[in-house]
CHARMM-style PDB file with segment names, atoms N, HN, CA, C and O in Angstrom:
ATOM      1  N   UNK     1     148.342 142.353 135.523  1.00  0.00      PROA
ATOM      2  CA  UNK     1     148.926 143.660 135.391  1.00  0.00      PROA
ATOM      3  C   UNK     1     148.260 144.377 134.215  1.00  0.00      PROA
ATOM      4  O   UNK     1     148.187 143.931 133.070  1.00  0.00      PROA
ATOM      5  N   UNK     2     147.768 145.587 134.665  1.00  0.00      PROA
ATOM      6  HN  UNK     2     147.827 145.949 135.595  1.00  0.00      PROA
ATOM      7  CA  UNK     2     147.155 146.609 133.521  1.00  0.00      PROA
ATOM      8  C   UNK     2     148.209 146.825 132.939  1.00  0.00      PROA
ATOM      9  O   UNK     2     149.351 146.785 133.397  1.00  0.00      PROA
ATOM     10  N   UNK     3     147.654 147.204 131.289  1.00  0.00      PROA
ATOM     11  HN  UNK     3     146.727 147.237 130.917  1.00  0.00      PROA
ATOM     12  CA  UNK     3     148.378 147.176 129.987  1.00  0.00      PROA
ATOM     13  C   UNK     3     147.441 148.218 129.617  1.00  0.00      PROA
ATOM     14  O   UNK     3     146.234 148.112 129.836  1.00  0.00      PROA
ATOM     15  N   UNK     4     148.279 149.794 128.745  1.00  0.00      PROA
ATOM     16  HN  UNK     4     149.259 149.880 128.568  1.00  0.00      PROA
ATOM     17  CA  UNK     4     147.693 150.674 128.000  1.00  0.00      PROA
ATOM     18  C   UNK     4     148.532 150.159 126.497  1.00  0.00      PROA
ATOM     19  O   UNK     4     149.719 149.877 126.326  1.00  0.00      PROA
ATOM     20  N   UNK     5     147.681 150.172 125.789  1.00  0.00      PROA
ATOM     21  HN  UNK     5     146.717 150.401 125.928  1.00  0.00      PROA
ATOM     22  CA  UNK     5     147.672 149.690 123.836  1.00  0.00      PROA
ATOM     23  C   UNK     5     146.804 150.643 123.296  1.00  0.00      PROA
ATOM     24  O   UNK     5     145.651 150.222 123.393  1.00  0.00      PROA
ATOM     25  N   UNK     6     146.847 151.560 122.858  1.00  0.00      PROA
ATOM     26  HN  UNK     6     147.784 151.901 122.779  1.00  0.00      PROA
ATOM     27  CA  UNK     6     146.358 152.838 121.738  1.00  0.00      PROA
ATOM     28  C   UNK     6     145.408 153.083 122.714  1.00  0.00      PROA
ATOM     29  O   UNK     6     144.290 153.097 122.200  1.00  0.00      PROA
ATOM     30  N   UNK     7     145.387 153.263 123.802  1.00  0.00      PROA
ATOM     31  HN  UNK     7     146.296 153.251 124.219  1.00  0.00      PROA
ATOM     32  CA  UNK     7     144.449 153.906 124.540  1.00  0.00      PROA
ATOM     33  C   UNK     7     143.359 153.029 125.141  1.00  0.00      PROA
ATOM     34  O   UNK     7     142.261 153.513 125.418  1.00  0.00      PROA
ATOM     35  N   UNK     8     143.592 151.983 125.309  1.00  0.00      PROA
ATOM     36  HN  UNK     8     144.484 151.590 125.084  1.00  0.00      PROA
ATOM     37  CA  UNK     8     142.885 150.565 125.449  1.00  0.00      PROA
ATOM     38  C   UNK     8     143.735 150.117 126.717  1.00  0.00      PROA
ATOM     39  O   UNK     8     144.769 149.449 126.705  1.00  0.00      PROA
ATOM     40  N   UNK     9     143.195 150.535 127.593  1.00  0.00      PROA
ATOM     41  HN  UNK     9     142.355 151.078 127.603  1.00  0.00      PROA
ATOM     42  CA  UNK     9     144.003 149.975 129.185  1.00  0.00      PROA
ATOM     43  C   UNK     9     143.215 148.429 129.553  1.00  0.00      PROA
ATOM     44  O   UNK     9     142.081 148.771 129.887  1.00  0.00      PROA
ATOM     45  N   UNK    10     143.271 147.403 129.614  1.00  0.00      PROA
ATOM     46  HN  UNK    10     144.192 147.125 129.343  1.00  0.00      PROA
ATOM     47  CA  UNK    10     143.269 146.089 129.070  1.00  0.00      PROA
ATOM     48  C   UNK    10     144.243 144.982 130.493  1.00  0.00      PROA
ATOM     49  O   UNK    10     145.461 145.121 130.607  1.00  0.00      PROA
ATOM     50  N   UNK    11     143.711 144.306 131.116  1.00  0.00      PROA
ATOM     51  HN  UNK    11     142.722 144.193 131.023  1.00  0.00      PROA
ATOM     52  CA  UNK    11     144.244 142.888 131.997  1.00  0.00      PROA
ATOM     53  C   UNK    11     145.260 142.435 130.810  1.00  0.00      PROA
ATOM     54  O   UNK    11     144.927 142.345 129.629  1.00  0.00      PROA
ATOM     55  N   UNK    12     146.759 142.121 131.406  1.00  0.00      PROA
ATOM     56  HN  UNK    12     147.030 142.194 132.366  1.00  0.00      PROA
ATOM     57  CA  UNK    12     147.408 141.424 130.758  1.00  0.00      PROA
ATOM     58  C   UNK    12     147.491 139.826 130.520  1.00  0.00      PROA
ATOM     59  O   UNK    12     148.478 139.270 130.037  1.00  0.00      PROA
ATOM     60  N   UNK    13     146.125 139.070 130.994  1.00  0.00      PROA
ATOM     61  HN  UNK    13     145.323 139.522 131.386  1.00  0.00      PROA
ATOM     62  CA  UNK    13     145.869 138.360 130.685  1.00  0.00      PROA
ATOM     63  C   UNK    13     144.841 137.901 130.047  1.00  0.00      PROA
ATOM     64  O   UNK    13     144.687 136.756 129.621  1.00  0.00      PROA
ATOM     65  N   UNK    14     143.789 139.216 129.942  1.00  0.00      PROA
ATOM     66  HN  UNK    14     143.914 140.146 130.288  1.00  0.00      PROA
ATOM     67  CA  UNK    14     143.038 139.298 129.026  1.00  0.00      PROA
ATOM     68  C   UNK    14     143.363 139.221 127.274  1.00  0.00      PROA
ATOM     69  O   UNK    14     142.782 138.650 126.351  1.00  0.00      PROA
ATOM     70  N   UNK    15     144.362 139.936 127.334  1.00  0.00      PROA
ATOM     71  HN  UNK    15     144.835 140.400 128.083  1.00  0.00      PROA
ATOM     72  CA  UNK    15     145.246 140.306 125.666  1.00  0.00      PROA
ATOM     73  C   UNK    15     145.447 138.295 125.987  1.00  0.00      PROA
ATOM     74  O   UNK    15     144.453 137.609 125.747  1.00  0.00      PROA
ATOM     75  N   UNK    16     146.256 137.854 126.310  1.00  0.00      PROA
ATOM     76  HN  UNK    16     147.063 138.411 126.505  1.00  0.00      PROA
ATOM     77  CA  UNK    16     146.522 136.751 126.346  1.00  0.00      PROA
ATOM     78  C   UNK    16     145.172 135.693 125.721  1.00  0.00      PROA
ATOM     79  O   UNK    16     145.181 135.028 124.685  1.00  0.00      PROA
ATOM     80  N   UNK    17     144.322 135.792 126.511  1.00  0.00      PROA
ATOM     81  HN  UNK    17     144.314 136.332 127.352  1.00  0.00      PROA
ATOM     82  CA  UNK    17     142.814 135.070 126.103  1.00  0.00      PROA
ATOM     83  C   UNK    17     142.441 135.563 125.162  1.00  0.00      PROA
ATOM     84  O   UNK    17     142.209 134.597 124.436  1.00  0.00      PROA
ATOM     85  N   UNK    18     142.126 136.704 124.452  1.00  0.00      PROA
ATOM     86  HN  UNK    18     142.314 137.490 125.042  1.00  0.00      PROA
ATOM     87  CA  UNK    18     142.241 137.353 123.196  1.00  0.00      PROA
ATOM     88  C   UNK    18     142.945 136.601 121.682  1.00  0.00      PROA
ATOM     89  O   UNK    18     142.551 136.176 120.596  1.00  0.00      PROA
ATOM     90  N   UNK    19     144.333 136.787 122.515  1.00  0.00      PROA
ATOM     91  HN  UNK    19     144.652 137.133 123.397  1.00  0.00      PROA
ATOM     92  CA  UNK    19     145.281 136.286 121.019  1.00  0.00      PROA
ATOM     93  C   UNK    19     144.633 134.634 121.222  1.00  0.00      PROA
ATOM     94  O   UNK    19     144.953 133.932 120.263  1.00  0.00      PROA
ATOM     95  N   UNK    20     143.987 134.066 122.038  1.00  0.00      PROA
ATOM     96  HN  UNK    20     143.727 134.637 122.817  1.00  0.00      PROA
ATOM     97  CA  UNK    20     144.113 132.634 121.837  1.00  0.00      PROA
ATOM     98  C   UNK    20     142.584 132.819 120.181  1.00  0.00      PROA
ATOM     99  O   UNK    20     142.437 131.926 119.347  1.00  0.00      PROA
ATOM    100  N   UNK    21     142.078 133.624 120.182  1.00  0.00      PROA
ATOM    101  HN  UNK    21     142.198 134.350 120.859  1.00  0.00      PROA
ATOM    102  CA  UNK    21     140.664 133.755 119.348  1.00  0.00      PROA
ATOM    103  C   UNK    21     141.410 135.025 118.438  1.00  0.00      PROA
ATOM    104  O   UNK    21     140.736 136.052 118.357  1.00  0.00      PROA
ATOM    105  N   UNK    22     143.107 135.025 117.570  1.00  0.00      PROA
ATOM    106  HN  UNK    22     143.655 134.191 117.636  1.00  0.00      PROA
ATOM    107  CA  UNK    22     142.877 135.735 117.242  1.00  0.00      PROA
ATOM    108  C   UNK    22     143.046 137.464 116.946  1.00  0.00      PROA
ATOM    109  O   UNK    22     143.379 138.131 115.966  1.00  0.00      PROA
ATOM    110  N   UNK    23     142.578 137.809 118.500  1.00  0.00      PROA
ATOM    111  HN  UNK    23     142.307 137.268 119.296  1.00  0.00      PROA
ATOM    112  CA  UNK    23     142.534 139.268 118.398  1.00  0.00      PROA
ATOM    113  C   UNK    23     143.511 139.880 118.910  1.00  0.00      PROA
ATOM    114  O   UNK    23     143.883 139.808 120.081  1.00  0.00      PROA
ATOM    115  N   UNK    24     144.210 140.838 117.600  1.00  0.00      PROA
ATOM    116  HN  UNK    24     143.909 140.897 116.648  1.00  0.00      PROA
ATOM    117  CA  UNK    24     145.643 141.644 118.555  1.00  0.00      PROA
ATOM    118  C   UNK    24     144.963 143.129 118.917  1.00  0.00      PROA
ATOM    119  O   UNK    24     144.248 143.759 118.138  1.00  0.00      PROA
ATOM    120  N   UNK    25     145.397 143.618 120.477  1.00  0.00      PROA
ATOM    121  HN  UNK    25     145.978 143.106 121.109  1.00  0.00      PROA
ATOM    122  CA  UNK    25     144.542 144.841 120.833  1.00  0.00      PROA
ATOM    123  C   UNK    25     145.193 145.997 120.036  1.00  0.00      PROA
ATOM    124  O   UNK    25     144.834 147.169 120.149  1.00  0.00      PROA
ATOM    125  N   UNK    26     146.307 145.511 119.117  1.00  0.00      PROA
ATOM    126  HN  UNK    26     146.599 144.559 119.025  1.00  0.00      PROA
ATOM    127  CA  UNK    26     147.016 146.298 118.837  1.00  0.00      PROA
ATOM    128  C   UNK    26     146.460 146.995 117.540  1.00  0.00      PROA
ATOM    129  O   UNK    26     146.993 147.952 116.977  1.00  0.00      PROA
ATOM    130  N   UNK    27     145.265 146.338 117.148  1.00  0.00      PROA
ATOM    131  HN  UNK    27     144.833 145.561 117.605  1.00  0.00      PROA
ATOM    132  CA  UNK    27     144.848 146.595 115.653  1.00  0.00      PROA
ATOM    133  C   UNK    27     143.718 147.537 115.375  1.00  0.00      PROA
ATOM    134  O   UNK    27     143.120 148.020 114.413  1.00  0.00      PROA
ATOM    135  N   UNK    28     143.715 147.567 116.949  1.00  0.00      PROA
ATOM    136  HN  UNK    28     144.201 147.174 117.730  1.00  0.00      PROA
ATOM    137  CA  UNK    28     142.413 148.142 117.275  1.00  0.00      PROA
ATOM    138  C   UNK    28     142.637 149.771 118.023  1.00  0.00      PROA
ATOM    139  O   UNK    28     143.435 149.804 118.960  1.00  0.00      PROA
ATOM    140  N   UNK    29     142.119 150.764 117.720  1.00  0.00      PROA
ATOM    141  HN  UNK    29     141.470 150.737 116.960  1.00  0.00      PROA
ATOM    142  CA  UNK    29     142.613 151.787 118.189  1.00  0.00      PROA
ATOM    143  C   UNK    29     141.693 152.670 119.462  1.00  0.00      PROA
ATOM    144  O   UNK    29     141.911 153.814 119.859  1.00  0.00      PROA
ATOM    145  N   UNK    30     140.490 151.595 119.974  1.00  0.00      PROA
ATOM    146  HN  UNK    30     140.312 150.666 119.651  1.00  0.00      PROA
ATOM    147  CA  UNK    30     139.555 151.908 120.615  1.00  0.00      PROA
ATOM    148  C   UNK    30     138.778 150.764 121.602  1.00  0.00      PROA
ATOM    149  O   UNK    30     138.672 149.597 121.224  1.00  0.00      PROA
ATOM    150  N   UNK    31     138.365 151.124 122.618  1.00  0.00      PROA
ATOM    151  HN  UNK    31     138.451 152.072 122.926  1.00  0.00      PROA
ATOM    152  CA  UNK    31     137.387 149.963 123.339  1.00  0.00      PROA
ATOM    153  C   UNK    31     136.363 149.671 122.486  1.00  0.00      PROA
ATOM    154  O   UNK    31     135.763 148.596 122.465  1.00  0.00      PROA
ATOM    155  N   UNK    32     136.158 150.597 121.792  1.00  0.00      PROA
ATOM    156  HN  UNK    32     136.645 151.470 121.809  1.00  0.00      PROA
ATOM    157  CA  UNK    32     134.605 150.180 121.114  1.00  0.00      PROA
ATOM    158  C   UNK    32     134.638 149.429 120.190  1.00  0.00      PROA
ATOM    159  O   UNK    32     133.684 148.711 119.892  1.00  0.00      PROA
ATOM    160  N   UNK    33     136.026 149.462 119.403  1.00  0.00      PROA
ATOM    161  HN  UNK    33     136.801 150.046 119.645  1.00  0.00      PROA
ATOM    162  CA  UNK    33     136.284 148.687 117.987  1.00  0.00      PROA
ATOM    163  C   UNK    33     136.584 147.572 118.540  1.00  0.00      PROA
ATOM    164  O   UNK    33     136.000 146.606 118.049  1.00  0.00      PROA
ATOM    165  N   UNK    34     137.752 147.216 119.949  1.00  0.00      PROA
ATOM    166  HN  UNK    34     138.226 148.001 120.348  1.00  0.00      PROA
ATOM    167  CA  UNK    34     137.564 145.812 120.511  1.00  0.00      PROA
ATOM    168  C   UNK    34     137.077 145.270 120.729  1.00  0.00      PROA
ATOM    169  O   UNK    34     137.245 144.051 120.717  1.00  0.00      PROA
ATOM    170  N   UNK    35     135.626 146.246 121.261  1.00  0.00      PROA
ATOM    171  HN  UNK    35     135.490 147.237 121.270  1.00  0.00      PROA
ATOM    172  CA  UNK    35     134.588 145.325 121.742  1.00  0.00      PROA
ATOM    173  C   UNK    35     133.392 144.270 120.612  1.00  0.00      PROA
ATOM    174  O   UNK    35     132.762 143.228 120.797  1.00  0.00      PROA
ATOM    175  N   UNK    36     133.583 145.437 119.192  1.00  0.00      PROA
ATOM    176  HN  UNK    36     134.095 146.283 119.042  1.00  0.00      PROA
ATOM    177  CA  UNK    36     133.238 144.928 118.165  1.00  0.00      PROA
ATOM    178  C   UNK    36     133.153 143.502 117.884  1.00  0.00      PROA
ATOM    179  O   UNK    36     132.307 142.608 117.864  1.00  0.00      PROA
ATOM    180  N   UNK    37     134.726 143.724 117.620  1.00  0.00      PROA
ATOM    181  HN  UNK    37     135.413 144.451 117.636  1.00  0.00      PROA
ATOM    182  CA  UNK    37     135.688 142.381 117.389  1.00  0.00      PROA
ATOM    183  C   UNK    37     134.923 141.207 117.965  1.00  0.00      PROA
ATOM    184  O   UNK    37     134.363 140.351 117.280  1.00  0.00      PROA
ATOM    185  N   UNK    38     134.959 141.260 119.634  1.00  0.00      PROA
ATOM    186  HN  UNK    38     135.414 141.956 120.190  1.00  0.00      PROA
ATOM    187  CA  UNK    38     134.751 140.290 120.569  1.00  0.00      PROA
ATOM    188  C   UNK    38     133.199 139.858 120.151  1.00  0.00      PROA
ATOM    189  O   UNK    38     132.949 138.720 119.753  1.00  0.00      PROA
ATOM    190  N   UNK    39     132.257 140.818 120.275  1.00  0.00      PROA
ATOM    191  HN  UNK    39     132.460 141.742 120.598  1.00  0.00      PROA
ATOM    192  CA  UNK    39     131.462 140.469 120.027  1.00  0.00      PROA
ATOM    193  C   UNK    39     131.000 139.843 118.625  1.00  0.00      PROA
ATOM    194  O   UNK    39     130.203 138.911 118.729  1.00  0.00      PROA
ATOM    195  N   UNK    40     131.321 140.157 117.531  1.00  0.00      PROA
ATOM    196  HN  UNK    40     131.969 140.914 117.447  1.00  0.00      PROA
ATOM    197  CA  UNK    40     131.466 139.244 116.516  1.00  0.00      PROA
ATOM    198  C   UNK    40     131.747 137.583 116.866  1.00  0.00      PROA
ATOM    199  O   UNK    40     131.139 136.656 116.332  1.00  0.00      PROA
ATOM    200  N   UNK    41     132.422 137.501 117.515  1.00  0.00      PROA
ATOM    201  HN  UNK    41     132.916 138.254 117.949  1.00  0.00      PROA
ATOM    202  CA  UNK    41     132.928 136.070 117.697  1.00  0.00      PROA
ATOM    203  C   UNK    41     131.821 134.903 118.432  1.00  0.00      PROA
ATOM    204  O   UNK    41     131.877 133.685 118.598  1.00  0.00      PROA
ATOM    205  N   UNK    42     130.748 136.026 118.787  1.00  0.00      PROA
ATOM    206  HN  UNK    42     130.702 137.016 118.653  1.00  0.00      PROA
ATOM    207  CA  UNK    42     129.918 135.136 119.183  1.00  0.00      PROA
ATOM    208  C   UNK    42     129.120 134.274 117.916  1.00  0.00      PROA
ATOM    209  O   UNK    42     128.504 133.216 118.039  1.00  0.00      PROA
ATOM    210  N   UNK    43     129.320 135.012 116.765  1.00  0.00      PROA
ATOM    211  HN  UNK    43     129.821 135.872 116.666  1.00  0.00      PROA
ATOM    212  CA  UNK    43     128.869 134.497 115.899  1.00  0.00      PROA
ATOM    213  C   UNK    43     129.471 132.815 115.138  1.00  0.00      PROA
ATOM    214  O   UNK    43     129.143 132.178 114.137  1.00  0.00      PROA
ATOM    215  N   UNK    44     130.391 132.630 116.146  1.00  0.00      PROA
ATOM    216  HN  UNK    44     130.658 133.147 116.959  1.00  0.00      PROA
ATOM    217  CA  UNK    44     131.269 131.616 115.415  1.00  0.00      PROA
ATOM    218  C   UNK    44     130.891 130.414 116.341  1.00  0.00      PROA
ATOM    219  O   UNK    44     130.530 130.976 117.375  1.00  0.00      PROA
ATOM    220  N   UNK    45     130.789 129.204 116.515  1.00  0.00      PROA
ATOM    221  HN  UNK    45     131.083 128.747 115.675  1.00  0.00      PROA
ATOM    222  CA  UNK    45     130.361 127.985 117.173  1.00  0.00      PROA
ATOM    223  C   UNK    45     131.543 127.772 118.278  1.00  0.00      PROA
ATOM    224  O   UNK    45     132.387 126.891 118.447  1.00  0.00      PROA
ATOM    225  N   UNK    46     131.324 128.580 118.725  1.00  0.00      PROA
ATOM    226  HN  UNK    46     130.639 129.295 118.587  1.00  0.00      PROA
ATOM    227  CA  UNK    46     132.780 128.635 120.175  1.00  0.00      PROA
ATOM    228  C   UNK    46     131.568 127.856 121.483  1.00  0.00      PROA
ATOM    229  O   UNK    46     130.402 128.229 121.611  1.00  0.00      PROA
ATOM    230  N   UNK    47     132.242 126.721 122.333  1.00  0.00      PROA
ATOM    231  HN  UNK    47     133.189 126.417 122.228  1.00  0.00      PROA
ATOM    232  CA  UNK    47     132.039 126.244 123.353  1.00  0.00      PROA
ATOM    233  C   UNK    47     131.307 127.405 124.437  1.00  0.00      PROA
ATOM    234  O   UNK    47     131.710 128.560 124.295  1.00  0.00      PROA
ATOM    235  N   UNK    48     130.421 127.198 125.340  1.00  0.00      PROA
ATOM    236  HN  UNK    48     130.093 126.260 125.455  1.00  0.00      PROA
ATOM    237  CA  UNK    48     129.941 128.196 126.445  1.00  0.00      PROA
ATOM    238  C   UNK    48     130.722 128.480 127.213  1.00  0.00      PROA
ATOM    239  O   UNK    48     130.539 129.545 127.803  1.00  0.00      PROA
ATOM    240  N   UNK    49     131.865 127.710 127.531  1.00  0.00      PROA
ATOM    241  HN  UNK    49     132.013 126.844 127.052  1.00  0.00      PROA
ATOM    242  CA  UNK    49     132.981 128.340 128.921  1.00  0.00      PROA
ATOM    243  C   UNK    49     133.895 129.320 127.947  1.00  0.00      PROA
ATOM    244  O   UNK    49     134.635 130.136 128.498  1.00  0.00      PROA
ATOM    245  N   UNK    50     133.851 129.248 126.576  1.00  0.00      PROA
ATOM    246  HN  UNK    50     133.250 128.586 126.128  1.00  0.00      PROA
ATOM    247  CA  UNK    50     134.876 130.384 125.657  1.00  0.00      PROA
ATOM    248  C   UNK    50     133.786 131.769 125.640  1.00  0.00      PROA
ATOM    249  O   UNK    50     134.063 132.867 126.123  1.00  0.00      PROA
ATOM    250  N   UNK    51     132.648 131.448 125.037  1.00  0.00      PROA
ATOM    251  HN  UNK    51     132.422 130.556 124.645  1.00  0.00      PROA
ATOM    252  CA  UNK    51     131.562 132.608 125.353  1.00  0.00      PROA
ATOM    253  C   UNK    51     131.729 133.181 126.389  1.00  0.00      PROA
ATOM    254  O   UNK    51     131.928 134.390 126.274  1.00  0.00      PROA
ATOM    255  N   UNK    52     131.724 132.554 127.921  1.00  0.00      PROA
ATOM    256  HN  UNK    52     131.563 131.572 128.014  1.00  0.00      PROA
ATOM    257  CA  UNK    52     131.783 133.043 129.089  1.00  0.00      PROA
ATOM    258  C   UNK    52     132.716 133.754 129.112  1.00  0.00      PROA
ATOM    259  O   UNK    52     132.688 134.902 129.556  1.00  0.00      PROA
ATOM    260  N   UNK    53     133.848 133.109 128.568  1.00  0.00      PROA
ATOM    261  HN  UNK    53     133.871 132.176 128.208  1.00  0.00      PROA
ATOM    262  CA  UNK    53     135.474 133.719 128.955  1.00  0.00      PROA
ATOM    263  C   UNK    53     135.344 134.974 128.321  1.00  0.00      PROA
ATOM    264  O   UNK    53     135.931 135.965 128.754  1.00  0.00      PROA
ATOM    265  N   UNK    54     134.563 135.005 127.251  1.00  0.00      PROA
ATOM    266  HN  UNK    54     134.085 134.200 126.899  1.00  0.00      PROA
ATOM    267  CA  UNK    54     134.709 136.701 126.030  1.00  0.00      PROA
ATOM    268  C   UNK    54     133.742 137.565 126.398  1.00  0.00      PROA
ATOM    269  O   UNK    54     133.749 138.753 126.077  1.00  0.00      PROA
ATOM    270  N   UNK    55     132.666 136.892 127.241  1.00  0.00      PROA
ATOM    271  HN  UNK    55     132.660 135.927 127.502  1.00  0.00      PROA
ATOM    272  CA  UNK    55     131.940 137.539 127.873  1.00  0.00      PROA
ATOM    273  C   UNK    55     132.267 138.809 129.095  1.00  0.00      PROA
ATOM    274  O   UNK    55     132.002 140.008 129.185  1.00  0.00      PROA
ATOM    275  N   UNK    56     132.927 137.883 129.869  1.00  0.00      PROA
ATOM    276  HN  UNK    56     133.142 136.909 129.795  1.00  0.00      PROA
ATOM    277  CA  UNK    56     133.849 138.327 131.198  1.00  0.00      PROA
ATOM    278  C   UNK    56     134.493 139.568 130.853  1.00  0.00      PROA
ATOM    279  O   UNK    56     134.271 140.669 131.358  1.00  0.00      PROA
ATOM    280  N   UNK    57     135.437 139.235 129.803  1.00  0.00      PROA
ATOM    281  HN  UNK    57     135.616 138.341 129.394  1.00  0.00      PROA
ATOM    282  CA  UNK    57     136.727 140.412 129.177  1.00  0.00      PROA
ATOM    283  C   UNK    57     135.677 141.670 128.418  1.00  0.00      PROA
ATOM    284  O   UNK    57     135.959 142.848 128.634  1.00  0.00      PROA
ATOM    285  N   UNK    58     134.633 141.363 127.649  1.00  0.00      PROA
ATOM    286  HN  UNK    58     134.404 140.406 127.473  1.00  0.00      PROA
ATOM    287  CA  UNK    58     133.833 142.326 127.477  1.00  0.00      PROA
ATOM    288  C   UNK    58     132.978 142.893 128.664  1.00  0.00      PROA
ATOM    289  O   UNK    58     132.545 143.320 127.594  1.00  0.00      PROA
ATOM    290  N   UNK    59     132.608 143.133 129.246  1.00  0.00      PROA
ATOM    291  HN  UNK    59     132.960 142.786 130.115  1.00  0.00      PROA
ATOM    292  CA  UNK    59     132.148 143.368 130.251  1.00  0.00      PROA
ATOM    293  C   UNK    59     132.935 144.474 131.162  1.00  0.00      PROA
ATOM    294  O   UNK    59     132.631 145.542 131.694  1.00  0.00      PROA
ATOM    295  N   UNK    60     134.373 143.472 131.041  1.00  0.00      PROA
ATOM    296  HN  UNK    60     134.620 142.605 130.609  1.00  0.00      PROA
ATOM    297  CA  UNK    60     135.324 144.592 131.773  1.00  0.00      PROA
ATOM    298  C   UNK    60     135.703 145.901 130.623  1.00  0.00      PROA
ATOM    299  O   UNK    60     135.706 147.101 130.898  1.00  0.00      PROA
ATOM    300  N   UNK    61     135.925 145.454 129.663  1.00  0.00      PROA
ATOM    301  HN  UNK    61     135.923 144.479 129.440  1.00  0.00      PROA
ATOM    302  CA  UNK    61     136.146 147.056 128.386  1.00  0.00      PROA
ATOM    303  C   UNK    61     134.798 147.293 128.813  1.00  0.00      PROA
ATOM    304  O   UNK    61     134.997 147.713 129.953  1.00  0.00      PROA
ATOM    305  N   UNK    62     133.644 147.299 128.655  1.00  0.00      PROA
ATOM    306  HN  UNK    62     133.483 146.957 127.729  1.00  0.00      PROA
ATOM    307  CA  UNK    62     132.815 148.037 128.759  1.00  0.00      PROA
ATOM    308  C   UNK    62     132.590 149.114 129.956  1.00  0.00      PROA
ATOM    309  O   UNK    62     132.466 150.315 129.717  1.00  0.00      PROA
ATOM    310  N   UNK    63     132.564 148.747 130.840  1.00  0.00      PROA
ATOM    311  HN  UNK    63     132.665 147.771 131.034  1.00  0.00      PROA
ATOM    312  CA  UNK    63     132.713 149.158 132.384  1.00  0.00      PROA
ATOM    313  C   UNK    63     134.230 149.977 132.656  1.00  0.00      PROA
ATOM    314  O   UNK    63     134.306 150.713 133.640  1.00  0.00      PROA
ATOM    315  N   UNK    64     135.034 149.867 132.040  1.00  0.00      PROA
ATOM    316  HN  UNK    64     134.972 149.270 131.240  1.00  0.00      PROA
ATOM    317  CA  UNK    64     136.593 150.692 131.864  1.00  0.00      PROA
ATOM    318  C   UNK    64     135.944 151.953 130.412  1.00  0.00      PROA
ATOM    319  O   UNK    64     136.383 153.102 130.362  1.00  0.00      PROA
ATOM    320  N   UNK    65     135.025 151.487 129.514  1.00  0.00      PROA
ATOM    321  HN  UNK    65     134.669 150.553 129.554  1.00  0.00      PROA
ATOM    322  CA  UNK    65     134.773 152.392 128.901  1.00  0.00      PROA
ATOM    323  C   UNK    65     133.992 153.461 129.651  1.00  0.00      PROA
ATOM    324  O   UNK    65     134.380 154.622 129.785  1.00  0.00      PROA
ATOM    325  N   UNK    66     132.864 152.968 130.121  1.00  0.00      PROA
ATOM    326  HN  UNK    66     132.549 152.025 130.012  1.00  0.00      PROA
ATOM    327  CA  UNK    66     131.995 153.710 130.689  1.00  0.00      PROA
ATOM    328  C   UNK    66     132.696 154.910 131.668  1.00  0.00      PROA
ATOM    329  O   UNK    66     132.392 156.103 131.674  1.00  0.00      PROA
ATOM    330  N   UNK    67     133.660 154.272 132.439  1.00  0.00      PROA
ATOM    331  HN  UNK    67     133.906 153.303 132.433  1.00  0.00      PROA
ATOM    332  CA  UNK    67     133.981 155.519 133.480  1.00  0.00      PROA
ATOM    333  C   UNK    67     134.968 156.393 132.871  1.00  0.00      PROA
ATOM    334  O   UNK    67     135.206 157.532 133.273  1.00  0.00      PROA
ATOM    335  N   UNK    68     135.792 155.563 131.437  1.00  0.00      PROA
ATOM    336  HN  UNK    68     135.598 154.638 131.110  1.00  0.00      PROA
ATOM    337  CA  UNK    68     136.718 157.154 130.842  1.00  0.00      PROA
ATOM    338  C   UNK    68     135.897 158.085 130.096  1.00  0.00      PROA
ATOM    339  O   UNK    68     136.255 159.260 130.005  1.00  0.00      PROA
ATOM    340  N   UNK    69     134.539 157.560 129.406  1.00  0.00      PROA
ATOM    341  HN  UNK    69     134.249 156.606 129.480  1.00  0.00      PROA
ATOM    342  CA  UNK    69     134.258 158.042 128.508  1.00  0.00      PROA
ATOM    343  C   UNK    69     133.159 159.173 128.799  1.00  0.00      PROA
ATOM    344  O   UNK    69     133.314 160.335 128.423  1.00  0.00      PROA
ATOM    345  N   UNK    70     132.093 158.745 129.468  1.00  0.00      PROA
ATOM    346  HN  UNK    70     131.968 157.801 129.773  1.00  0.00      PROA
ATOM    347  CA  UNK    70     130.708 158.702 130.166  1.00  0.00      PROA
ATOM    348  C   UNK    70     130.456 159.093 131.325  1.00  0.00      PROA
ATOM    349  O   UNK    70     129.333 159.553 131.533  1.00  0.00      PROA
ATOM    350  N   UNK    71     131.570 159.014 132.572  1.00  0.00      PROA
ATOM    351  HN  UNK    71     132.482 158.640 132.403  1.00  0.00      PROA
ATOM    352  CA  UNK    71     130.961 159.211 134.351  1.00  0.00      PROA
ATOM    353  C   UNK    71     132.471 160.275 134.292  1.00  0.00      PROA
ATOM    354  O   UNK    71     133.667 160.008 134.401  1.00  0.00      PROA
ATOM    355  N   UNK    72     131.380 162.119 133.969  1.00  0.00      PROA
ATOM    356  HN  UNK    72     130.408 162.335 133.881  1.00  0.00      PROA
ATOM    357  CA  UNK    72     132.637 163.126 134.362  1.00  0.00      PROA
ATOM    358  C   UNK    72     131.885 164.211 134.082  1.00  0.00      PROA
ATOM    359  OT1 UNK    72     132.359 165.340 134.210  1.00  0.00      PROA
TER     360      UNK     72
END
């Protein structure tokens, strides 16, 4: 189930996989600053199926960014 958080429309099980690394969407007032976040974390010695997993969820903010921000 889609979830809007400061303007951050977000999988409610994405926020879920998130808080497990951490990140509340709540702190964040933008896709771009979330996506920040996420991507930072690659910097940390996280397993490849957790990469994948932050991969996945970025991918989708990006592609939810692109069409509010960019395709109009």
């Amino acid at each position: 189930m889609l979830k809007k958080i400061n303007n951050i429309i977000i999988d409610e099980a994405d926020i879920n996989t998130l808080k497990k690394y951490d990140i509340d969407i709540a702190d964040y007032q933008n896709i771009r600053e979330l996506s920040l976040a996420i991507e930072r974390l690659d910097d940390y010695s996280l397993e490849q199926e957790e990469l994948d997993e932050l991969d996945l969820i970025l991918s989708k903010l990006q592609e939810t960014d692109y069409y509010q921000n960019y395709r109009k």
